[in-house]
C-alpha positions in Angstrom: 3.2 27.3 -21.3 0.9 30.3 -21.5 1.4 32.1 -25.0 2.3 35.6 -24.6 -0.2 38.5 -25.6 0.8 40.6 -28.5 -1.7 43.6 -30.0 -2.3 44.9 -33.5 -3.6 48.6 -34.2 -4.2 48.8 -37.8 -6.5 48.4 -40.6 -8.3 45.5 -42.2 -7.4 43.7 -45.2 -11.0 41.5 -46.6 -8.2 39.7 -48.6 -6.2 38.5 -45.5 -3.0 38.9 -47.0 -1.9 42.4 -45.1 -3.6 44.5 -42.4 -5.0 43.2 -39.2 -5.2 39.2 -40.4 -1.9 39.2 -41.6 -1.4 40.5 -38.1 -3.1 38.0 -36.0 -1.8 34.9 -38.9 1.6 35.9 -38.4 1.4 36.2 -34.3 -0.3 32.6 -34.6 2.4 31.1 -36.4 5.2 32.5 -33.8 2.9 31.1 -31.1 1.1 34.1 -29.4 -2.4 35.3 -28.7 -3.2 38.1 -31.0 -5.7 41.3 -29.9 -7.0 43.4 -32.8 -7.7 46.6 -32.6 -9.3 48.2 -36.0 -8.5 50.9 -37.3 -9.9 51.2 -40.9 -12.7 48.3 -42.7 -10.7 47.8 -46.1 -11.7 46.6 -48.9 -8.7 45.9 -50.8 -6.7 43.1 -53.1 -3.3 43.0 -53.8 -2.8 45.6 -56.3 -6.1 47.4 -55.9 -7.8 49.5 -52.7 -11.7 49.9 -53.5 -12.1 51.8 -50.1 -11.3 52.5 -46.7 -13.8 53.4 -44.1 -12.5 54.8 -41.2 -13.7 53.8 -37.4 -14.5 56.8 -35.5 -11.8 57.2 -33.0 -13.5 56.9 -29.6 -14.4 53.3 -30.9 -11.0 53.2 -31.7 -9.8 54.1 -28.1 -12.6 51.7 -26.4 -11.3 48.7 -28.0 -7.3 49.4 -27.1 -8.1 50.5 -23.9 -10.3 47.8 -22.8 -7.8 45.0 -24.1 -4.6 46.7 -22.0 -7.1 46.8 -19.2 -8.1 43.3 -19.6 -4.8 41.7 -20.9 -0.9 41.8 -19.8 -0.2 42.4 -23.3 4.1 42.0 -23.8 4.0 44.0 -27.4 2.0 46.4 -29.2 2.6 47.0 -33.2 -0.1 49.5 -35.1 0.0 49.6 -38.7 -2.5 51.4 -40.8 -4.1 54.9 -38.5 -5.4 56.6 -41.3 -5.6 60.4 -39.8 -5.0 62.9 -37.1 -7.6 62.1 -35.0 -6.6 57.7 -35.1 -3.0 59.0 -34.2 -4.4 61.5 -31.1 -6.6 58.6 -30.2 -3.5 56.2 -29.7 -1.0 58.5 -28.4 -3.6 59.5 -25.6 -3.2 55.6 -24.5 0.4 54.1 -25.5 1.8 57.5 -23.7 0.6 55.9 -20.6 2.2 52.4 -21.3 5.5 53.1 -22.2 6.5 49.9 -20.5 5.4 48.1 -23.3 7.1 47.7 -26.3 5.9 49.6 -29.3 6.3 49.0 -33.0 5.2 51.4 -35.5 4.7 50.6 -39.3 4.0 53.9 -40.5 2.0 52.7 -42.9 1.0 55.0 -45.5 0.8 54.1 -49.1 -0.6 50.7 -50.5 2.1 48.9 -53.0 -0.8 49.6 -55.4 0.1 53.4 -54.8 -2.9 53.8 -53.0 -2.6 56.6 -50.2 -3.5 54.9 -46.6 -2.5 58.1 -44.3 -4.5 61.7 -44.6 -1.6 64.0 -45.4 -2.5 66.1 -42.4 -1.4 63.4 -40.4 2.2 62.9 -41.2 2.8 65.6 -38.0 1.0 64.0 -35.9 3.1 61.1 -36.6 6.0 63.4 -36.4 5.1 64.4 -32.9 3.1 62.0 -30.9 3.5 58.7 -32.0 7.2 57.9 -33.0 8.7 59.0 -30.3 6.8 56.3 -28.4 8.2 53.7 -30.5 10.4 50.7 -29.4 11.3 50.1 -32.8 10.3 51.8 -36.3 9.8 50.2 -39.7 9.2 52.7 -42.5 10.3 51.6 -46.1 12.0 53.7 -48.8 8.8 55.9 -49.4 7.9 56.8 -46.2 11.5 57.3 -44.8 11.4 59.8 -47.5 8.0 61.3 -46.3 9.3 61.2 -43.0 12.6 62.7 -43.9 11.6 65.3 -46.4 14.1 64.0 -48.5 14.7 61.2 -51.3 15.2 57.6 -50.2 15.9 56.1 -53.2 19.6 53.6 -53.6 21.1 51.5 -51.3 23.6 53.6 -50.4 20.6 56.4 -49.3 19.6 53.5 -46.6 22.4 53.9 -43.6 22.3 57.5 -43.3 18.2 57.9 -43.1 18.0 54.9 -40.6 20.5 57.0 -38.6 18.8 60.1 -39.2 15.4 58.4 -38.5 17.1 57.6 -35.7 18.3 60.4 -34.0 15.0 62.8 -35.1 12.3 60.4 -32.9 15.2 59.0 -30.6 14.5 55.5 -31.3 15.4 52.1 -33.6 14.8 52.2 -37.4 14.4 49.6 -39.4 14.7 50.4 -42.9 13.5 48.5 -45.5 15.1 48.5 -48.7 12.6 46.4 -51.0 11.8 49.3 -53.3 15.5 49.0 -54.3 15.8 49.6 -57.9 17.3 46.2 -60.1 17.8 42.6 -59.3 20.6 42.8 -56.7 19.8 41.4 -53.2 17.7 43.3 -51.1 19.0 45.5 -48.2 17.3 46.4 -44.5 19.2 48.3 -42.6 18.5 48.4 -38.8 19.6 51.5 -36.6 19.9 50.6 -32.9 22.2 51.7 -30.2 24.1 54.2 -32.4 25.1 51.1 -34.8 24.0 50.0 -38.0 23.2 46.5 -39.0 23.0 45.3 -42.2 20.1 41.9 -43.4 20.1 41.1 -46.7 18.3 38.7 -48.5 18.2 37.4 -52.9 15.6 39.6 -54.7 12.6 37.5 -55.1 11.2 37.9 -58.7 7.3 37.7 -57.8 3.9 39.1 -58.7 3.0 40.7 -56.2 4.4 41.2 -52.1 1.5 42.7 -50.7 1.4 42.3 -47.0 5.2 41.8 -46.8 5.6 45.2 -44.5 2.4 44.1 -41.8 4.3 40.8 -41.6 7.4 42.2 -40.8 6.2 44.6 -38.3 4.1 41.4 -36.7 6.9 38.6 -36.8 9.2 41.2 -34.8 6.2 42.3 -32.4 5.5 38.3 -31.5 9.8 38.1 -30.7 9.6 41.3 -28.9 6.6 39.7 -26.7 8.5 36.9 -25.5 11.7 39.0 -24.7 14.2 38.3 -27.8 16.6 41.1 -28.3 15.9 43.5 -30.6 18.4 42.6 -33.1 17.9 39.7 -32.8 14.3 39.6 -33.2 15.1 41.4 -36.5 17.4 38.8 -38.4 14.6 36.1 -37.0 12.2 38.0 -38.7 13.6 39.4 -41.6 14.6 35.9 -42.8 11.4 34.6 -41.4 9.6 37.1 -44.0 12.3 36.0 -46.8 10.7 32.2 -46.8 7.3 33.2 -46.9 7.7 35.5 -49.7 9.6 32.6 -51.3 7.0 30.1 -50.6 4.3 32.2 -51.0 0.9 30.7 -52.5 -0.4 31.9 -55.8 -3.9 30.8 -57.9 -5.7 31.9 -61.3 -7.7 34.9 -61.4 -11.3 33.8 -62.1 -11.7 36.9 -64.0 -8.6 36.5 -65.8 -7.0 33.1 -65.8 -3.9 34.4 -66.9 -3.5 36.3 -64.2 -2.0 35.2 -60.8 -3.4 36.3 -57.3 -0.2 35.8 -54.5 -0.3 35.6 -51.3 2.6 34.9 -48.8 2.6 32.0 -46.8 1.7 33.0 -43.1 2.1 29.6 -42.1 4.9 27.6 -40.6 8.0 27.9 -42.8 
């Protein structure tokens, strides 16, 4: 059988563990063909963004454009945009392939706390690109941003996934790993006027970086070969869980008493 064709719009990561590799390494493990394209060269580690330069937007446009031309591409996530002008760029396209489904990770600040979205650019986000989406996947940060309001318990989670919701007119899947404490994690996914609830043990780790990109990916590769939504979420979600769980980790060579983690993209 012919793997199904699944596209990533977002930024690079030179440490592979988020971005566009943890993109493409994800879609290879669920068995698809991943297209990049780049939004943003990186260069980042977990925990640290050195700097993020930005490729000009009709560059941008060439590359998506020519893949949908060239490929019958089954899901489309984007991830990192980085300004106004990315988020024109691809609205101008995915407005003309609504057929396709559409996952946004509205990416916008690194765990690090590192800002990866211009602040002029939470409109545009507003206005032209989530009310494309298939599916949304902010976490508890940017739901705030989004909302305008605090995200911050787990009781906060329901009622901004419906809100989310009802403001773009489409899913929301909100993640709950900046949960305060120890207690198991909560996503909450809005879909169809009902809620659904994953949860998952908090994983005491070093460091998740990449853990959102992931997410965004595993349910774009289900999407792609026609899984139901919720579905495609509880595969993924738990999917996510095991790689965090199993993830890899070595000795700084800077600082051997320091760990560098990384989750494992590969088949769990």
């Amino acid at each position: 059988m012919q793997p199904t064709i699944t596209l990533a719009i977002a930024g690079s990561d030179c440490s592979s563990g988020a971005g566009i590799q943890a993109d493409l390494k994800t879609f290879t493990t669920h068995g698809c063909h991943g297209l990049t394209a780049l939004t943003c060269v990186v260069a980042e580690v977990p925990g640290h963004v050195e700097s993020i330069h930005p490729v000009p937007p009709t560059i941008l446009q060439q590359q998506v454009d020519l893949l949908l031309e060239t490929y019958p591409v089954k899901a489309i996530k984007t991830g990192m945009l980085y300004d106004k002008a990315h988020l024109v760029a691809i609205t101008e396209i995915l407005s003309k392939h609504r057929n396709i489904p559409l996952i946004v990770d509205p990416v916008m600040v690194a765990t690090s706390g590192s800002r990866l979205l211009d602040k002029h650019a939470v409109k545009s986000y507003r206005e032209r690109l989530l009310p494309l989406a298939t599916l949304i996947t902010p976490n508890m940060p940017e739901a705030s941003v989004l909302l305008g309001y605090p995200v911050e318990i787990k009781p906060d989670l329901e009622p901004a996934a419906k809100k989310l919701s009802e403001l773009f007119q489409t899913s929301v899947l909100l993640k709950g790993g900046h949960l305060p404490g120890s207690d198991d994690r909560l996503d909450v996914l809005w879909h169809n006027g009902e809620a659904h609830h994953f949860t998952a043990p908090h994983i005491e780790i070093g460091c998740t970086h990449g853990t959102g990109c992931t997410l965004s990916a595993a349910i774009t590769s289900h999407l792609s070969m026609g899984t139901d939504l919720v579905e495609a979420v509880k595969l993924s979600t738990q999917w996510v869980h095991t790689a965090i769980q199993e993830s890899f980790k070595w000795p700084s060579p800077t600082n051997p008493d320091q760990n560098i983690h990384c989750l494992n993209h590969l088949e769990v």
